[in-house]
N, C-alpha and C positions, 0 to 999 in steps of 0.2 A: 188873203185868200177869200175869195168871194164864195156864193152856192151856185153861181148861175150856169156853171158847166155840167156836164156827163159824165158823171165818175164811177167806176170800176175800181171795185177788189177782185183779185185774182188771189187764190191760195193754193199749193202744189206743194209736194212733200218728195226729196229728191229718195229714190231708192238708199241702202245702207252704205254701199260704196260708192255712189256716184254725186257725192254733196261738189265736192269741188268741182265739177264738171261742170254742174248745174250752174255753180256761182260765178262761173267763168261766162256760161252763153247768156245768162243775167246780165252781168256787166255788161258782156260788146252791145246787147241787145238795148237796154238802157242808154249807153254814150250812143248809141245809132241814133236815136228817135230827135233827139235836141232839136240839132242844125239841119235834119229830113222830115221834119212832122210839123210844121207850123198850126197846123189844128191842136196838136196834143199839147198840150197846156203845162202836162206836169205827169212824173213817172217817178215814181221813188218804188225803191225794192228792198226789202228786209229778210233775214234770215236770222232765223230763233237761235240763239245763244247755247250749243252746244246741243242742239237739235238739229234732224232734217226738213224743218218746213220752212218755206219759202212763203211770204205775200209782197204782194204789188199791188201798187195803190196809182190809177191812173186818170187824170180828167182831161175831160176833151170839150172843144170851144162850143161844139154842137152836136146833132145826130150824123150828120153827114163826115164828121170829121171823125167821129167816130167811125162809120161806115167806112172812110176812106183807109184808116188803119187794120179793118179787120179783113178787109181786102186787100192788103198791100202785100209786097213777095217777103219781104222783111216778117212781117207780123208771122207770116206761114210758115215762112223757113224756120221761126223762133220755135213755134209750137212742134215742126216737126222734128226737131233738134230735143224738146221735152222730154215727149212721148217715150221712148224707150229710155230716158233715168230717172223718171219717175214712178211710183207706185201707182199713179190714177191719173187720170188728164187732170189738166187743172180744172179748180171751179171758180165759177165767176158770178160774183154779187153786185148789183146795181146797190147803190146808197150815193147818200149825201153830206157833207161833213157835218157832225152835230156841233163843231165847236174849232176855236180857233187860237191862236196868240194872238195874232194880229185885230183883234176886236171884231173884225164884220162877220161872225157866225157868231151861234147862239153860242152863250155860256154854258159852259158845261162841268159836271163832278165826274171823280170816280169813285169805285167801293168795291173793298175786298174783304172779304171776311174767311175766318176757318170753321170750320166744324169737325168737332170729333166723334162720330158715330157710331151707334151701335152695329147697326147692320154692313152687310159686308159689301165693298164697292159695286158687284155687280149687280146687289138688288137694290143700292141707290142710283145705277145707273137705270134699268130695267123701271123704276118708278121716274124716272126724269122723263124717259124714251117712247114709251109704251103707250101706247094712247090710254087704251083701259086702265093702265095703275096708274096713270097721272091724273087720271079722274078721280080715280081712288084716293089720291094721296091729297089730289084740292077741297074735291066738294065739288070741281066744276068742269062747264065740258072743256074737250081738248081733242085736236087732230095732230100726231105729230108723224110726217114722214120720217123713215129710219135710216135713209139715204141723205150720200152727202149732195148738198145744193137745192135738198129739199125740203118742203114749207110746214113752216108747224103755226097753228094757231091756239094758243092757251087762254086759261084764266075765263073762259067762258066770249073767246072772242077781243077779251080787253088786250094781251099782248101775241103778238104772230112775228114771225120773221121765215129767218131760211138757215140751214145746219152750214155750216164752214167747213166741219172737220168735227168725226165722229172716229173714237178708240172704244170699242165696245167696253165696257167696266173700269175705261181710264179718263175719259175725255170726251168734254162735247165743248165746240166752237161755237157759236152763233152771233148771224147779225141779228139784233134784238129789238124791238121797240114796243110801244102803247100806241093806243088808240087817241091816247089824250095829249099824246104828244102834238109838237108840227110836224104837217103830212113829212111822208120822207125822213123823218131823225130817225135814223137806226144808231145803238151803241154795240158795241160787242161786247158780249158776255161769255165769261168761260169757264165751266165747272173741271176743276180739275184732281181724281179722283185717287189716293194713295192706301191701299193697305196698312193696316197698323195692326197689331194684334189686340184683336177683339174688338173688330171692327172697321170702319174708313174714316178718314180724312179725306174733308171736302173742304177743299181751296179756291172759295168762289171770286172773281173776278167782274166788274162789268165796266167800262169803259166809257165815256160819252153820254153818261145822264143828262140831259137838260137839265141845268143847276135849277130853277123853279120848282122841278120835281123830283128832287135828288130826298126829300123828308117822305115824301109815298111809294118814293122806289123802296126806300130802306124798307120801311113798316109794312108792302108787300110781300116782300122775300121774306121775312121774318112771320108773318104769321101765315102766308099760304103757301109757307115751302119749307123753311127752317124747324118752327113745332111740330109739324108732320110727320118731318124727317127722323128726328131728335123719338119720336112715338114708333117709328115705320117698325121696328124690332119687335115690338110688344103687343102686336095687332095678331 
């Protein structure tokens, strides 16, 4: 799997009773594009392990063939088939793979770590979310929209991306990256936020580090977000 194509995440979360349904017009939709898409390169679709969210991960040979898919009566009948079992339209993330099996993308780590927290999930959500208490909680500036599909830039401009998938006090998705990374490497990252008594569990996830930088992602997290967090109670 090469970088040179136009790839699409799509993410969509099916209503409470309507997952199989979903998973059904996925399928046909998917085995449709093969043998009718010669532009589309590649379509895989996933669905969370006793969840309702859905992504789809698509590349396409160029802009045009992209264009030709989002135009096509297939593509629209898909989406209008969505729309009423889903809780929100989908959203859709441009990136590019950070890594690969097959050798020809960057190398890449992942990292997950727990935390057990003083404060309680929705004021470590509130300080992740909030432009002003994530300022608060760095030292440094931060824009972060509170909408899904839309752009946050932290760390004083050194990391930005775009929200996936926001559960107010539960959960925030993101595509992720740095400034120092290669243009285009987004990972995904994903804080995921449990009540315990006397306090939260934060179950952080990030996917896709460019392995070269997988020792200053750690040492990041850990001192402009982790000690802070671990303090956030006693301020």
């Amino acid at each position: 799997m090469g970088t040179d194509g136009h790839w699409k995440i799509a993410r969509f979360t099916a209503k409470a009773d309507k997952r199989d349904e979903v998973l059904a017009a996925v399928r046909q939709f998917v085995s449709y594009l093969g043998p009718n898409e010669p532009g589309t390169l590649r379509c895989e679709a996933f669905v969370e392990k006793d969840r309702n969210g859905f992504v789809q991960l698509m590349e396409f040979e160029d802009d045009s063939a992209e264009e030709a898919h989002l135009q096509s009566a297939h593509a629209k009948a898909f989406l209008d088939v969505l729309g009423p079992l889903c809780e929100e339209p989908p959203v859709f993330v441009e990136a590019l793979p950070a890594g690969s099996m097959d050798g020809e993308a960057l190398p890449v780590r992942n990292l997950r770590q727990r935390l057990d927290l003083l404060s309680s999930c929705e004021e470590v959500f509130e300080s992740l979310m909030d432009s002003a208490k994530h300022r608060a909680l760095t030292g440094l500036s931060a824009e972060l929209s509170r909408s899904i599909g839309g752009r946050f830039t932290t760390c004083g401009g050194r990391s930005y991306g775009t929200h996936i998938e926001i559960v107010p006090g539960r959960r925030i998705i993101q595509a992720w990256a740095h400034r120092n990374w290669p243009e285009q490497q987004y990972s995904v990252v994903m804080f995921d936020l449990q009540p315990r008594t006397g306090g939260c569990t934060l179950l952080f996830t990030q996917v896709g580090i460019p392995a070269s930088f997988h020792t200053a992602t750690v040492a990041m997290w850990q001192e402009t977000y982790w000690e802070p967090l671990r303090s956030l109670s006693l301020r």
